[in-house]
C-alpha atoms as one frame of an Amber mdcrd trajectory, in Angstrom:
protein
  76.543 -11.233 -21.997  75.596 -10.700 -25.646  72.387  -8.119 -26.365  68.964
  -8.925 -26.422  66.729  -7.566 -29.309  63.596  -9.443 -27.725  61.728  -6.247
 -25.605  62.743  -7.552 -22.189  59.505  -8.004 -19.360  59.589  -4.487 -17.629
  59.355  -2.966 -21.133  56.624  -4.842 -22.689  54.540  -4.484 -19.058  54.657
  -0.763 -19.341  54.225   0.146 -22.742  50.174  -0.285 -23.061  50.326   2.374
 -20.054  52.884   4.865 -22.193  51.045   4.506 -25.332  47.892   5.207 -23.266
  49.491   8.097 -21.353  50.785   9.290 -24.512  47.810   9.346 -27.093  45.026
  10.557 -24.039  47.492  12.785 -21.894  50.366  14.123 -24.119  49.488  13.712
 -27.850  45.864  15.549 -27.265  47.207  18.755 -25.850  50.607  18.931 -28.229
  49.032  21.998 -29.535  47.344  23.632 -26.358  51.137  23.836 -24.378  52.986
  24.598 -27.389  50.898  28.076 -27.534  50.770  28.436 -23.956  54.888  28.298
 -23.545  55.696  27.591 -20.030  51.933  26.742 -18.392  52.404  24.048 -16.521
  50.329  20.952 -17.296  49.579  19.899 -13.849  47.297  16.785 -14.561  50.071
  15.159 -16.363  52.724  15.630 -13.749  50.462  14.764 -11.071  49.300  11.576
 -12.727  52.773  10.733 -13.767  53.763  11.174  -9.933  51.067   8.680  -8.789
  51.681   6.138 -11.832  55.605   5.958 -10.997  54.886   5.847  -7.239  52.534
   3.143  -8.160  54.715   1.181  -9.690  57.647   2.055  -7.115  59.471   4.274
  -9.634  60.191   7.490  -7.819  61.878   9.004 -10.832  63.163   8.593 -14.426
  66.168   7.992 -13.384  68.029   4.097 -13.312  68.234   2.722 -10.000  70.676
   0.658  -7.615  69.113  -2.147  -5.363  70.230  -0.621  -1.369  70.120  -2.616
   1.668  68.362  -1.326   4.771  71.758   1.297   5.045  71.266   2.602   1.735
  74.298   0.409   0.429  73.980  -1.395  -2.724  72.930  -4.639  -2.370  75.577
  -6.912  -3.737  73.411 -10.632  -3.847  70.493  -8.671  -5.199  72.659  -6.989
  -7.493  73.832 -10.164  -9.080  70.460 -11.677  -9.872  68.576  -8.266 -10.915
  69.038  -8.230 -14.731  71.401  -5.285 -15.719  68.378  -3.780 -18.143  67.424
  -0.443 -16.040  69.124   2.258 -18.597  67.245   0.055 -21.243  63.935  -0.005
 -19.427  63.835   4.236 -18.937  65.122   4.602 -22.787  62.149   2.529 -24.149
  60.282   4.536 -21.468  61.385   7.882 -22.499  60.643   6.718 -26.383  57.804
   6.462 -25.672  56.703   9.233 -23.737  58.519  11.613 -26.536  56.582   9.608
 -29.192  53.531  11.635 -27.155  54.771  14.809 -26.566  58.504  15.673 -25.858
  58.310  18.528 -24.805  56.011  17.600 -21.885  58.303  14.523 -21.488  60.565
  16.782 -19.947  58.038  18.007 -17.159  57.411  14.349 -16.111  57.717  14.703
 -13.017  61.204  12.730 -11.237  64.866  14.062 -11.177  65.938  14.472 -14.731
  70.112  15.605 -15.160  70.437  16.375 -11.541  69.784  12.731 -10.348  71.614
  10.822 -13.371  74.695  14.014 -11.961  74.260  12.360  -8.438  73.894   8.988
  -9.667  77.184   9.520 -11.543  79.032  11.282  -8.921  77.460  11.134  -5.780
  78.682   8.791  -2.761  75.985   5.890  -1.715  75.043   8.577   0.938  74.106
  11.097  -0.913  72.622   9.262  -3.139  70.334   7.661  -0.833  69.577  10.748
   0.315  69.263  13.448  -2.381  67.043  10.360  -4.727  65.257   9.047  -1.803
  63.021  12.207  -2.415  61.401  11.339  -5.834  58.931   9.218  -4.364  57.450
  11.161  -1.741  54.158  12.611  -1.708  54.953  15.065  -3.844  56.315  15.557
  -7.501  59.654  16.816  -7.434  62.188  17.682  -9.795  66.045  18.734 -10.185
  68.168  20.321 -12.917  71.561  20.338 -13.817  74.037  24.142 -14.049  76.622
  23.395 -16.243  76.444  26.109 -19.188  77.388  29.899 -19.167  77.398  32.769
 -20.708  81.106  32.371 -21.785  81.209  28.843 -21.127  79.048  26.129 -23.525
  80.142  23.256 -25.179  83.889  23.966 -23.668  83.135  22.987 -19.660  86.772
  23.748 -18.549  85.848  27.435 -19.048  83.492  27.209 -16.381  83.246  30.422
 -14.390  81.207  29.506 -11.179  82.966  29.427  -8.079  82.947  27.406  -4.995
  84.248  28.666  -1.740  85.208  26.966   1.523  83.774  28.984   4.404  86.082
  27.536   6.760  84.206  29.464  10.049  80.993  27.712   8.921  81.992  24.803
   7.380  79.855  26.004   4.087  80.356  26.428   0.391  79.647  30.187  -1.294
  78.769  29.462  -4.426  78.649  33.063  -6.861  78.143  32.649 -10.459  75.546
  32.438 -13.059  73.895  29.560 -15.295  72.143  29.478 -18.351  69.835  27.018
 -20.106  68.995  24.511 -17.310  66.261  22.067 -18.443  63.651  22.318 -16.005
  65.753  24.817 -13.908  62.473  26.844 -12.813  60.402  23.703 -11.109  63.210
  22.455  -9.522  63.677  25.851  -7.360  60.808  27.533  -7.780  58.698  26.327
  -4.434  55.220  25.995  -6.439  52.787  25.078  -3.535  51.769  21.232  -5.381
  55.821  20.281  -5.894  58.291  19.152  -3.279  61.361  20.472  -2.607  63.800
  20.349  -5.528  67.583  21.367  -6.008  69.787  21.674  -8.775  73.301  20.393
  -9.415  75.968  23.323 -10.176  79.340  22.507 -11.338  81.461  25.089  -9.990
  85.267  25.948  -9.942  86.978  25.300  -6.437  89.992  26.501  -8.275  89.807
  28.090 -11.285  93.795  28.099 -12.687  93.548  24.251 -12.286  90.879  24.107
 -15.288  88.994  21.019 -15.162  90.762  19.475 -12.680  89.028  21.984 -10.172
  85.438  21.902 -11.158  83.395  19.899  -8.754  79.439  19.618  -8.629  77.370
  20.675  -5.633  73.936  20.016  -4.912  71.551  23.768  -4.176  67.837  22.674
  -2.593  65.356  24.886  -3.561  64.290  27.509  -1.068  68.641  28.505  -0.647
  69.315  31.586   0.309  70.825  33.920  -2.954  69.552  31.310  -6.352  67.547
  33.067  -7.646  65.583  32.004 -11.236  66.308  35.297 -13.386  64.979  34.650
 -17.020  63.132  31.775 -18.927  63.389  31.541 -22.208  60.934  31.827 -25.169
  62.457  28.293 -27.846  61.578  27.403 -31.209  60.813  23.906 -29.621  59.523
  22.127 -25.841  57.792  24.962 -25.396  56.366  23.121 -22.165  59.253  22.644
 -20.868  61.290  25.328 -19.105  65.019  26.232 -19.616  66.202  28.544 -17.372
  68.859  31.479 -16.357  69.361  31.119 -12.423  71.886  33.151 -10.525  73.847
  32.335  -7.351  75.100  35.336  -4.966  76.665  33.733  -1.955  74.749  31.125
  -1.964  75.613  28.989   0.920  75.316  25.342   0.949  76.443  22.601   3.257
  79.866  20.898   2.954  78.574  17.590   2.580  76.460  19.320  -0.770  79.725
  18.211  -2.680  78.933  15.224  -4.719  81.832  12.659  -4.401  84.360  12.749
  -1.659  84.372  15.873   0.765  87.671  15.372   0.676  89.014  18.332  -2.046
  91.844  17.129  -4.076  92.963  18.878  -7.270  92.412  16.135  -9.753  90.077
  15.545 -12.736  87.438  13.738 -10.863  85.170  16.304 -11.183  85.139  16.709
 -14.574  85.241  13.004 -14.879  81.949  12.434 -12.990  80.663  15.452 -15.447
  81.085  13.268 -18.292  80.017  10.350 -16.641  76.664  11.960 -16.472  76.517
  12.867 -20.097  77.904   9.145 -20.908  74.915   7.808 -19.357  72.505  10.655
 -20.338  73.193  11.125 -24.028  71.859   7.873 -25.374  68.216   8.846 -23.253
  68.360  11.876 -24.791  69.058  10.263 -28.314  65.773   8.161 -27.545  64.156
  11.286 -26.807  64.244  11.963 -29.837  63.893   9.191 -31.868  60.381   9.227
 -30.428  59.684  12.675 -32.119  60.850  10.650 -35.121  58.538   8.217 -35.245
  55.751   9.932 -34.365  56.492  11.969 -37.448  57.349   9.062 -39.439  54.436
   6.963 -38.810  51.949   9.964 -39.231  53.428  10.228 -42.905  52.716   6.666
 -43.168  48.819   6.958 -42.143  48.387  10.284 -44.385  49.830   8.256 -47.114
  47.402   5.700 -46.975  44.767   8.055 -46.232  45.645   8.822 -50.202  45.762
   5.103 -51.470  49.859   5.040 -50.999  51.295   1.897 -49.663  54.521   1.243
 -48.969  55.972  -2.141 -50.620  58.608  -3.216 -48.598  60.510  -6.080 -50.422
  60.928  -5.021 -53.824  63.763  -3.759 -55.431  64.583  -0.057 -55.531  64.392
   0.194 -59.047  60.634  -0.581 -58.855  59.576   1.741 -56.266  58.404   5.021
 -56.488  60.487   8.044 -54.902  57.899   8.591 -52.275  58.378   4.822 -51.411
  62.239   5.086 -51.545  62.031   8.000 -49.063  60.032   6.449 -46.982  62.109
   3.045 -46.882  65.532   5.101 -46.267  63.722   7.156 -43.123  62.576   3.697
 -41.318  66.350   2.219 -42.032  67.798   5.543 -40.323  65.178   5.255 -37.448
  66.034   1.323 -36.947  69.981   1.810 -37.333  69.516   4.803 -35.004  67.278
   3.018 -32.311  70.104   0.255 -32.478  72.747   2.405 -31.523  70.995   3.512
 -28.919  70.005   0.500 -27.533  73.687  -0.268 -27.670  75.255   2.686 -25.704
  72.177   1.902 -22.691  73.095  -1.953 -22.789  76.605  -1.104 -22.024  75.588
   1.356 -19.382  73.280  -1.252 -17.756  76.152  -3.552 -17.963  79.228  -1.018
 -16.519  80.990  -0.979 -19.809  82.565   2.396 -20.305  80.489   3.460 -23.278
  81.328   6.996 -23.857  82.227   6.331 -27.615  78.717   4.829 -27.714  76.940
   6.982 -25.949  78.315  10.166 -28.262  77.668   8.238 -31.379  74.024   7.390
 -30.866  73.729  10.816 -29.565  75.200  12.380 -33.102  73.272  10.104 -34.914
  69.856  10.738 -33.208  70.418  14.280 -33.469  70.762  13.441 -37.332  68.018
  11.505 -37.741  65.780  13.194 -36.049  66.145  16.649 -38.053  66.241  14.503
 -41.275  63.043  12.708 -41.024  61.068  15.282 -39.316  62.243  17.651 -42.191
  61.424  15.150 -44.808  57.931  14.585 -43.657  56.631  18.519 -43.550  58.478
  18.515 -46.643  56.697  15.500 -48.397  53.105  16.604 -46.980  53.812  19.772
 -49.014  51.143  23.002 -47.304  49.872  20.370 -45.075  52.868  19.832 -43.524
  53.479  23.025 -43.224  50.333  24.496 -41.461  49.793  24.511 -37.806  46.450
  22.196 -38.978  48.601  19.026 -38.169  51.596  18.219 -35.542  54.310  17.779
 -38.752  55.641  21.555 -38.283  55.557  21.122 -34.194  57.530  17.469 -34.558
  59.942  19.436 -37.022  60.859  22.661 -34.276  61.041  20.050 -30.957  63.439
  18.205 -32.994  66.515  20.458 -33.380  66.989  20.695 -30.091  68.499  16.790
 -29.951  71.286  18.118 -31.784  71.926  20.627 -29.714  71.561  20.179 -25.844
  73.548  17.315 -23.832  76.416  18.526 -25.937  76.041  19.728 -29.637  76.289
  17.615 -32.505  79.801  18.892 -32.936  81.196  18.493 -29.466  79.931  15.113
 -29.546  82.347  13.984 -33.212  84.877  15.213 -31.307  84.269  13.164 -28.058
  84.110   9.922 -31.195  87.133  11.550 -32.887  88.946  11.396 -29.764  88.117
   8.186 -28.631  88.183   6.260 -32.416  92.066   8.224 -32.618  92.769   8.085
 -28.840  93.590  11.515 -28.563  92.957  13.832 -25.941  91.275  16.995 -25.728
  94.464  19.191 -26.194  95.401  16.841 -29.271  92.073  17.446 -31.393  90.149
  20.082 -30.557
């Protein structure tokens, strides 16, 4: 099945709403959250609850057609066309184009669904997802970092004991930087009930082939949220330190098999996450891209400066030059993403993909964002206009859902076909 550049149906339907959403909701009070770090902007997530409700989309997170026993529908399946991980990038373009930073409050479960979408068995997944479109908005993280354990998961730290008199998993450890770790545990009385995905150790001299994920509601006994911090960036959004001191959970709070077997299938459904995460998070950011690049574009013609596309290099001006190369690394970027979600739609192992578009966004991104402050000179560089804001949320593409440098060696490996202890 060969790719589509035509904007499929679902995509075109929603994008008046986004853009709407976006300019009226987002775009407007850019400023407002970006000084207030960490106030929550409750009209937006509640009218981003009702809107996906609305439209039956509990979360921003792709979905499997279930039968009536939460199975996945295999006739339905075959006729629905494979475009959901498309649908939510364009989505999530869009919504960054507004504000990306309060893109990541919208409201829905964020890492910790796409970790139980990756890992989780049809039950769990009908019930841990189910929750999104209740009454009310609800979110969920994913632990993975630590202290002494970033971009190098094996050295993972948190562990997992079976309580064999109870039947329960201890979980003791402690996790740093979770996106949106605070609202997902943190009982505020207008959210639901949230959880968070850890990946802890069941064994920790087996390396990765012991690390397993379990899914912590909120309101369990020992997590506790212990520091947010203060970023250069999403200022909206919150990133978390959250502790866990015997903090029980049930058995069945393993994603995957109960069944505990010392193989890599934990880490495997890990990176099966990022695999289909990455490339959203790429798009993320692309939207702070163009929302920089196209308000160069208006302050440019604001000034009499057009762009003429079409002629040769040699004829246009360096400001037109710059301008041209920015749009190319936008398109080629947006392509690459569109790639690694088409292949994710389609179940086409896409981890060299989904790296690539990821390194590339994260380029891209900084690039043009830089390039813009830089080419409106003072302007760019006061707080008057959103240039300098678009510029700080950037960075961060490069950085979370696995550093630009973790992620050319996931495309080193996979281009050379070595493994981890080969190239590191």
């Amino acid at each position: 099945m060969p790719i589509e550049f035509e904007s499929p149906k679902p995509i075109v339907q929603t994008q008046f709403v986004l853009k709407t959403v976006a300019e009226e909701m987002m775009r407007s009070k850019s400023r407002y959250f970006d000084e207030h770090e960490h106030e929550i902007p409750w009209d937006y997530i509640e009218f981003m609850h009702t809107a996906m409700k609305a439209m039956g989309v509990g979360s921003l997170a792709p979905k499997e057609k279930r039968d009536g026993n939460g199975h996945e529908g295999e006739e339905k399946k075959e006729k629905r066309p494979p475009i959901a991980y498309q649908v939510l990038a364009a989505q999530i373009e869009a919504l960054a184009w507004g504000d990306v930073g309060m893109y990541l409050v919208t409201p829905g479960g964020g890492l910790g669904a796409a970790a139980v979408q990756a890992a989780g068995t049809p039950e769990q997944k009908a019930k841990f997802l189910a929750r999104f479109g209740e009454e009310k908005p609800t979110f969920a993280a994913m632990c993975m970092t630590e202290a002494g354990a970033g971009s190098d998961t094996a050295s993972i730290r948190t562990r997992a004991v079976l309580d064999e008199k109870t039947n329960e998993w201890v979980l003791n450890g402690e996790k740093i930087f979770v996106t949106a770790g605070d609202k997902s545990l943190t009982e505020y009385e207008k959210l639901g009930k949230g959880f968070v995905v850890v990946w802890a150790s069941i064994d920790p001299s087996a390396g990765r082939a012991g690390m397993r994920a379990f899914v912590v509601e909120a309101g369990t006994p020992g997590v506790k949220v212990t520091k947010l911090e203060h970023k250069l960036g999403i200022r909206v959004s919150d990133t978390a330190s959250i502790s866990l001191v015997d903090a029980r959970v049930p058995f069945d709070h393993i994603l995957g098999s109960p069944t505990v077997e010392k193989t890599t299938t934990g880490f495997k459904g890990a990176m099966a996450t990022f695999d289909a995460t990455r490339p959203l998070v790429a798009a993320s950011g692309l939207g702070v891209a163009r929302a920089a690049l196209e308000f160069l574009k208006e302050k440019l013609a604001e000034n009499g400066i057009q762009i003429r596309y079409g002629l040769p290099r040699q004829k246009l001006t360096n400001i037109e030059r710059e301008v041209i190369d920015m749009d190319i690394m936008l398109k080629s970027a947006w392509l690459m993403t569109i790639k690694a979600v088409w292949m994710a739609d389609n179940k086409k192992p896409n981890a060299l993909e989904s790296s690539m578009s990821k390194v590339k966004a994260g380029d891209v991104t900084t690039k043009i964002t830089q390039k813009v402050v830089e080419i409106l000179g003072p302007l760019g560089y006061s707080r008057e206009f959103l240039a300098e804001k678009w510029f700080r949320d950037a960075k961060i593409t490069d950085i979370y859902e696995g550093t630009g440098q973790i992620n050319r060696l996931v495309v080193a490996r996979q281009i050379l076909e070595y493994s981890g202890k080969d190239l590191r």
